[in-house]
N, C-alpha and C positions, 0 to 999 in steps of 0.2 A: 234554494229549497228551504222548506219551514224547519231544517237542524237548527238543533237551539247554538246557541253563539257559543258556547266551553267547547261544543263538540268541534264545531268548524276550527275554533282557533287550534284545539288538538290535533284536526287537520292537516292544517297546514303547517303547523309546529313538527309535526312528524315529516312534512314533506320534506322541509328545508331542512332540519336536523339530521336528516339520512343523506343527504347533499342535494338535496335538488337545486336546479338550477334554473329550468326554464318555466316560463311565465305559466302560473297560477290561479285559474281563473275560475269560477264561483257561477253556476247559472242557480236563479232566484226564480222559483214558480209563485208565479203571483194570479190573483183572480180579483180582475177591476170590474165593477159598473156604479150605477149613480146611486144604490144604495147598499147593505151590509148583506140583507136578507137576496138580492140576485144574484152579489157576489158570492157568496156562499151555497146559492144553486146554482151558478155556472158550475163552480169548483167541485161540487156532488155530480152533477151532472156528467161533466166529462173528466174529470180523476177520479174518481172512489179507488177505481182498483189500484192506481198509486197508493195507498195505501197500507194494501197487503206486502208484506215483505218476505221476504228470505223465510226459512226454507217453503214456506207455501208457494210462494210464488213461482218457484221453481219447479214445484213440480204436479202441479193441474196439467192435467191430460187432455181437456179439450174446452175454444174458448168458451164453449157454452156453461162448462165448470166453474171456469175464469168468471163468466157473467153471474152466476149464480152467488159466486161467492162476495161480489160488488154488492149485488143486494141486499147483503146484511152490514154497508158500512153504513154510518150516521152520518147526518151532515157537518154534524160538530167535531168528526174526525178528521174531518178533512186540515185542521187547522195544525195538525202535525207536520202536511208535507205540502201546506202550500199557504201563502200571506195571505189573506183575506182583508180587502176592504175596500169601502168608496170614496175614503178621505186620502186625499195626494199629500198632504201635510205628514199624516203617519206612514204611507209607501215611502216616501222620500225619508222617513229617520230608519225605515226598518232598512232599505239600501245603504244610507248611508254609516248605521252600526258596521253593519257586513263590510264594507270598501275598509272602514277604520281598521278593520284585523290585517291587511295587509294585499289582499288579492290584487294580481297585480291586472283581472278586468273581471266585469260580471256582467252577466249576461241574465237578461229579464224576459222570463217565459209564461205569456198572460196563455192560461189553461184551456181559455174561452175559446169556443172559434170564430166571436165576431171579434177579428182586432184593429178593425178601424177606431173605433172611442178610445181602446187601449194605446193605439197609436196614438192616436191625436190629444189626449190627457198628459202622457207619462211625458210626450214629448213637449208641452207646455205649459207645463203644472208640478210635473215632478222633477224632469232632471235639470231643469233651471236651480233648481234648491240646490241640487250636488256640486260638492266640488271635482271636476273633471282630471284634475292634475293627477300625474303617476304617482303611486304609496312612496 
């Protein structure tokens, strides 16, 4: 998810410091296309309401509320809860900050519902840059 990095590593610092034990793992909403401006209407498109948080979110009474309320988000919100971009060069440093705190997988969730390019990008352009080995 687009949590800024203090918070995640507060995260997970809180998980293992209370004893955790089992595997720790990190999904990363992302919105890819070939340039900034579609990836940032994909991610308006089908997140806005990601968005909205606690206690709101909780307690709209019906979705058409729920939809109402999407419509007052901006597209420049969107950069709170989801990575926005068209360059694999920056996907692959923003993943690989995230992996560096310690997770022990993460999981990459393109927002878009076309995920063929996503597939065929991340899987030839990005996670080749990563380093694959266990934290």
């Amino acid at each position: 998810m687009g949590q800024p990095i203090d918070q995640l590593r507060r995260v997970l610092a809180a998980y293992r410091d209370a004893g955790g034990k089992g595997p720790a793992s990190l999904q990363v909403h992302l919105s890819y296309a070939d340039d900034d401006e579609t990836a940032l209407r994909i991610a308006h498109h089908q997140w806005r309401t990601n968005v909205v948080g606690p206690p709101l979110s909780w307690d709209v009474e019906t979705v058409e509320a729920f939809d109402r309320i999407g419509e007052r988000i901006r597209p420049e919100d969107l950069h709170e809860c989801v990575l926005i971009s068209s360059d694999p060069g920056r996907d692959a440093a923003w993943i690989a900050e995230r992996a560096a705190l310690g997770f022990d997988g993460i999981y990459l969730h393109h927002v878009g519902q076309e995920q063929h390019e996503f597939i065929e990008v991340f899987g030839t352009r990005v996670l080749p840059q990563l380093d694959a080995s266990p934290p």
